[in-house]
Each structure stands twice: as C-alpha cells, then as structure tokens.
C-alpha angles and dihedrals in degrees: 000000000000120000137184104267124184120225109283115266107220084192098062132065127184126216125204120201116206106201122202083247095231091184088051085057089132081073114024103050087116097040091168078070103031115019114185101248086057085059112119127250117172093349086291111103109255090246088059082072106063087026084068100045093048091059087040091064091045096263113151103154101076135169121200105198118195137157112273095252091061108048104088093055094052091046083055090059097043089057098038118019099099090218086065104032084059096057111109127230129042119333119258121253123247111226114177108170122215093235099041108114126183088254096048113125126238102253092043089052090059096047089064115119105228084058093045080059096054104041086080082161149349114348148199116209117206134184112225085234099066114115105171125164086201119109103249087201088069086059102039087050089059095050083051090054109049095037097041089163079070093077092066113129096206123095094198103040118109089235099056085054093053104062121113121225135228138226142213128231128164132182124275093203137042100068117092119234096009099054134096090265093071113100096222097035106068119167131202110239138221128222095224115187106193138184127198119254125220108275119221129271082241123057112247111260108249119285087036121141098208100108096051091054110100137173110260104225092172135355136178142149120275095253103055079051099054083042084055089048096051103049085050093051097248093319127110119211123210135197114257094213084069091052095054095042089052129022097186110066119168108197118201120196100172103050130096134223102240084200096232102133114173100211131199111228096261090069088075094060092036095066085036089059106112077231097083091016088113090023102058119078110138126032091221108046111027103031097033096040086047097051090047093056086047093064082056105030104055082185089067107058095068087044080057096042091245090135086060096040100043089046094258121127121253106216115188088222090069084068109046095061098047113132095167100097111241098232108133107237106332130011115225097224103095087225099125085275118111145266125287122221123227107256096006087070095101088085086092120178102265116225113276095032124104136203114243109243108234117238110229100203085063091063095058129103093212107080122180129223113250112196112236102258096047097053077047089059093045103039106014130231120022130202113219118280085248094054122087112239093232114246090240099059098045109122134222117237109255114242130188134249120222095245102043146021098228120109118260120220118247107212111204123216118256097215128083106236101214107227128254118237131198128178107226109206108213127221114275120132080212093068127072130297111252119176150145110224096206098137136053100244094054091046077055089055115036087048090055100041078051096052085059093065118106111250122259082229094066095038112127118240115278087014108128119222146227102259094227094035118121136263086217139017095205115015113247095235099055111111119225118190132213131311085004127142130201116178108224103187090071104015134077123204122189137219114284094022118145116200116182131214126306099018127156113201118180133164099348151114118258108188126196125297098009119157105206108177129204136316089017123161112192122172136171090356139139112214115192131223109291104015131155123210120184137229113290093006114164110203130173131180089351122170103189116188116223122302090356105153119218102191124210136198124312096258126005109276109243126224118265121200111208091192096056125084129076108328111243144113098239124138083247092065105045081043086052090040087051090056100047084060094048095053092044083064103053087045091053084045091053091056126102119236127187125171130186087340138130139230130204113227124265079023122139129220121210120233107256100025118138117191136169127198092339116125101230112216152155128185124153116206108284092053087260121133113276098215093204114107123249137243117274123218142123121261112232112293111263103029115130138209099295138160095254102352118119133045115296121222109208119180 
C-alpha cells in the first residue's frame, strides 16, 4: 500500500527494540514461536506499526534488535508475512545480541557491545509497540530545528556530539473507548516536570508543533512518584536549585512516555560511561530522568561522565568541593532533599557532601517589596535595576553543612548540557492517535478503534487517507454464508475467512484463515490468524490467540417458531408448544459462551463452557500445547478484560 514517505536522511538511523512482552504473556509465552512484535493489530503484525513511521519520516537504516531466541522467527516474517514484505525501501536488519536476555532493561540493552557497533551517528529509538497516527517527520523536524547541530552528517564532528534530544509523551485520557477511563483500558502514566522554551520571532505556520515542545526538567513513572508520596507523607519536595534556575515549572501527571526518543550520537557513549554502567537500567527513567537534572544540577554532569562524553575535563577538584547532594531527581530523607527514583537511587550523598535546605519563601507566590538599601546591607553591592546582572557572576545561595557553619563552595560545571525536548501531545480526541499497545486490553482496543477507519479501496479519488488505515475492510476472498451479517463499518475480515449461515458479526477482528461456523455472535472481539470457532458460539470482548479452537454444538441449532404449527386451542398444542421451549433450553444450555476472556493460542475450548473474565490456557513444560481440557467456571461478576485479572485456567 503506498504511503507518504520523506527523502531519505543518510544521518539518522532508527532502532527498534523488540521486548519479550512480559504483560501480553497470554500470547508470548513462547516467545521462539510468537514474539510480541509478530502479535496482530488490525490483521497487520505489531512490528508493521514503527516499521511505517520510520519510512514515513525518510529512515532507511534500521536496526530491529530482539533477543536471540527470537530471531528466526522474526527473519521468517520478514520474508514471508505479506504486510512486511510490502513495505518500500530497503529491508530492516535483524540484530539479536548474544547477551541480550527477555528481562534485559532498555538502557543495558543499548550498552551491549554488538548495538554500540551499530549506532555510527544520530539515532531514533522505537518500541515495537508504537502505533502512532502522528507524522514522525513533524517531530523529527522540530528536533532538527531546534538542534540543528543535529544535522550534521558527521559522526565525529563536536557538533554532532553536542546536539540535545528530544522525547515523546501523549495523553492517557481524553479518547472514548481507548483512555484511562475505560474499565478495561488502563495506561501506565509518566510524572513529567516541564519548562517553556523561547518561542520564535515568527509565529509557527499552522500544524506546527512548535507550541506543545517543552523543555523535560524530571521525569519518572507514576509509581516511583506514589512511592515518593507516600514516604513524605502526601508532599513533594523540590529542589530549591530548580526553582532558582525556572521559575515556570508545569508538572503532568496523566501523560505516557511513548518511548520514541530521537538521540544525538553522544548518547551512545553517555549510557556506555562506566559511570551508569550499574546505574542505567531504563532508558526512561534512569537515563532520561539523569540527563534532565543535569540541565539543572551543574554537579551532576562530571558524577554521569557527561564532562568526559560531551569533550569537557573532568577535574577532580570540581568534586571535592560539591555541596549539591547526587541523588538523581528526590532524596528520601524528608529532610527538605529530594526524591529518589527507583533504580536512579545509587547516586548516594558522598561523605562530605551536603543537601541544600529549600527556602520556602522561595516557594511562595506572594513576594514582598524590599527597598534598595536595604537589599545593599544584606547582600552587598547592586547593580541598577536597568543593568543586567552578567550570567557569569551570578552566585549560588550558601548552604550549611551539618558539621560546621562555614559556607561551602559550590563548584559549576564547565560543559553546556544540551536540553532535552519532548513534544507533549495534549489531550484533544481531534489530534492524532498515539499509543503503545503493551497490554491485552489496549491490543482489544486499538485493533478495534483501527477497524473503524474507512478502506483505502473505497476511498474516493484526491481523499487523503488515514496512513494505517486498510486496503479492505473485509478480504475479497472471505467467504460469508446465507442470512449473515458483518458489520463493516466497525469490523475487519481478512483474506481466506469462512463464515457459515446465520452469523452476526459486530465490532470485532476477523484474522486470516479463520473458519467461524454457524449461529455465531461475535462482538468486540479479536480473532487471530487460524482460528476455529464452532456452530452457535456467543463470544464479547474476546481476545482469541492464533489457531485457538472454540468448539459449538454438535450440529447448528435450527430455528424453532413457536408460533407456527395447526391453529387450534387443544391440550396437544399447548403440550407441543411446551416441547419446542424446552429444547430451546437445552439448546441455550449446549452453547458456548465467553465474555471479556482470553485464550492462549493452539487452546481448545470445550463445547458448553461458559466463562467471564477467566485467561484460558494450557502449556507443558517445554511451551508445547497440553491436550487435556481445561476447567470451566465463571470469573467474579464484574471483572473485566484485564492483564492479569481474572481467573486463569491452566491445564
């Protein structure tokens, strides 16, 4: 399907990472025969998702990094899977480290050596779980713009090394069905501490994104920051060197890092430093949430080796003297420090060194006018109120140390840490989808948002359409038997799907090579490639993993009119009457019946079960089907599709 690409740009390369998917564990437990970033959305492979907004921004050079049990089945799609094999330009190359395990964290994965040997310039990291409507190339235009060192084609050059990054968030909330207020849909969330940036002289053109990039100052999961919360007793303390250096600090709360970060070259050798070698763990929380303090704690650059990386010295004299405390964004001492981060807490106070005590008048919106002399007695000589105080006098605030009264010297870093940037989406159902898919409910429910969305085949000519969206909403070559009904305005069918008599098919996923019998009602539902459904199965808010079988009744139960027969009022009627409602019981009883539940790829279903909220699965040891059937029963009423909710059936 052809799609707007951008000139390829020699001087970027784009890595994919391609996780174990740990919350999609119903599907990847196996993950040498399904890896996550093979899953399904929309009938098009997850990977099929990043892969398409990196040629839409003009990457070519791409990288697709995976853990080494994984890799031949991802070269087997590649060459195979039609949805890959389609995409234009050069074809992505498979890197699967030695030491690369399924638990390995984001930045570790990056200090390996096989991927420092690959990143040879600027880069753009991706998780194979991004599916984003947005035209990467707006954002990476920005990042362009306002780093245009970054353009430089030069691996080696200083400028090349000195360029900042920039980060992606989008709301949680504010899109029906998909958000956080959805029972079933429920997103992880970011802390995002943010400062304006200096606008242009001249006003951005229209669609830029330009007003919504701001400067990250901290940033953290949710969690680290409830954990924070709780051990301060509901209060948040803040450094008071921020707060000197801006004055205008927008904290989030309900946005997500979409963990696309466009990265200068240096950022390869700053999480290599055996500096963070022990310290970085995550890319977006430990190396993100490091590099934004740095802009903000001149003390910290030389402690992450960003004197070294960035071409600066590193004299030891800058740290004998520190009296800023090490700890990466908040100290839990409740001391008036800060908070510490999860896995960024190594940076400890060193002896010697002492945390700066936050002046809380500082922190008050009410300030008081102080007449000239006496702000000269207190502070000494003042330049008029017309003259600039120079940047280079300007003096750091004495603080105390615990053992003596004496001021302690506050040493500044020498090197310019370049910013980090993130464009924060806000939350308007009008602008562009932008979502990881890393649980079930939110594959549910981004498959089904994208089977709404009109075909490319019925578009009318000079329409633009939407980039993801399909060429068909049901495949030509499905076939759909008598009396049944698909709803295409919400439903996708793929190519080689059989679909008996008497079906009702509404809101839901269809994959390839599905066989779905008679009497069938599916809704909301995401069927996977190969599966069998069998006659009068009643299916809602189903996610069913490839070539799962759901099995029916023994024949298709036929429709019984209890109107039809002899007129007349006789004893034999009403009797004959009678039977026809008891049949239609049992027949009611025989049916299978499966809400809000998933099932495990290659399971079986037996015919009459009726579950609710339960993950139906079987594995042996060695990740191979268990042909024994499973246990029946009903999940507490009320419990919805959830990544671990529910009772779980295992054979």
């Amino acid at each position: 399907m052809p799609h707007a690409t951008h000139p390829p740009l020699p001087s970027l390369q784009a890595l994919i990472l391609c996780g174990p998917g740990l919350s999609l564990n119903t599907f990847t437990s196996n993950p040498a025969q399904s890896p996550k970033c093979l899953l399904p959305i929309a009938n098009r492979p997850m990977l099929w998702y990043p892969l398409i907004s990196c040629h839409r921004m003009g990457i070519t050079s791409i990288h697709l990094i995976i853990p080494p049990d994984a890799k031949e089945a991802l070269e087997t799609a590649l060459a195979t899977h039609p949805a890959l094999t389609s995409l234009p330009g050069p074809k992505p190359e498979v890197l699967a480290p030695e030491g690369l395990e399924q638990t390995s964290g984001t930045a570790e994965l990056l200090r390996l050596p096989e991927v420092q040997g690959v990143v040879t310039r600027d880069f753009v990291v991706l998780p194979c779980d991004l599916v984003s409507e947005l035209d990467g190339s707006k954002v990476l235009q920005q990042w362009l713009t306002l780093n245009p060192s970054s353009t430089s084609n030069s691996s080696n050059s200083k400028q090349s090394k000195r360029g900042g990054g920039m980060a992606l968030y989008y709301p949680t909330h504010g899109r029906e069905g998909i958000s956080s207020e959805s029972k079933k849909v429920v997103d992880e969330t970011d802390f995002l501490a943010t400062v304006p940036i200096s606008l242009p002289a001249v006003p951005p053109p229209a669609g830029s994104l330009r007003n919504n990039v701001e400067e990250v100052v901290l940033t953290m999961p949710t969690d680290t920051l409830n954990d924070t919360l709780e051990e301060n007793n509901g209060s948040l303390p803040i450094r008071q060197r921020l707060l000197n250096k801006h004055s205008n600090v927008k904290m989030r709360t309900r946005h997500r890092d979409a963990h696309v970060y466009f990265f200068p070259h240096w950022v390869k050798d700053f999480i290599a430093h055996p500096n963070n070698s022990e310290k970085f763990e995550s890319l977006s929380e430990d190396v993100l949430g490091a590099w934004a303090q740095a802009g903000w704690r001149p003390s910290l650059a030389s402690k992450l080796g960003l004197d070294e990386v960035l071409g600066g010295k590193r004299g030891a004299e800058e740290n004998g003297g520190e009296a800023v405390g090490t700890h990466a964004a908040f100290d839990d001492t409740g001391d008036g420090g800060s908070m510490t981060p999860a896995r960024f807490s190594e940076l400890e106070l060193q002896e010697g060194e002492e945390e700066e005590e936050v002046d809380v008048m500082a922190l008050s919106s009410t300030k008081v006018s102080v007449p000239l002399h006496v702000k000269q007695e207190r502070e000494g000589k003042w330049f008029a109120s017309r003259v600039q105080v120079p940047a280079t006098t300007e003096t750091e605030p004495q603080t105390k140390t615990k053992s003596a009264s004496k001021p302690v010297s506050k040493p500044k870093s020498h090197v310019h840490i370049p910013p980090l940037l993130a464009y924060i989406q806000p939350p308007l159902p009008s602008l562009p989808l932008i979502r990881r898919v890393d649980t079930a409910p939110q594959l549910a429910s981004i498959s089904l948002y994208l089977a709404k969305l009109p075909a490319t085949s019925s578009a009318e000519p000079g329409v633009v359409y939407n980039a993801l969206a399909l060429e068909y909403k049901v495949h030509p070559t499905a076939t759909i038997g008598p009396q049944s009904r698909v709803s295409e305005g919400d439903s996708l069918v793929a190519e080689n799907v059989t679909i008996g008599s008497r079906t009702n098919i509404k809101e839901s996923v269809i994959g390839a090579n599905c066989e779905i019998g008679g009497m069938v009602k599916l809704t909301r539902c995401v069927l996977m490639e190969g599966v069998v459904v069998g006659d009068g199965v009643t299916m809602t808010g189903c996610i069913i993993g490839k070539r799962a079988r759901i099995e029916g009744m023994a024949s298709a139960p036929t429709s019984v009119d209890g109107g039809s027969g002899k007129a007349g009022d006789g004893v034999g009627d009403g009797a004959k009457g009678k039977g026809k409602g008891k049949k239609r019981a049992e027949d009611e009883e025989e049916r299978t019946k499966l809400t809000d539940c998933e099932v495990a790829p290659f399971f079986v279903v037996e015919a009459g079960t009726e579950s609710k909220g339960e993950t139906l699965k079987g594995f042996d040891e060695e990740g191979s089907l268990d042909e024994e059937d499973g246990e029946d029963g009903e999940g507490e009423e009320g419990e919805g599709l959830d990544d671990g909710d529910g009772e779980e059936i295992d054979v």
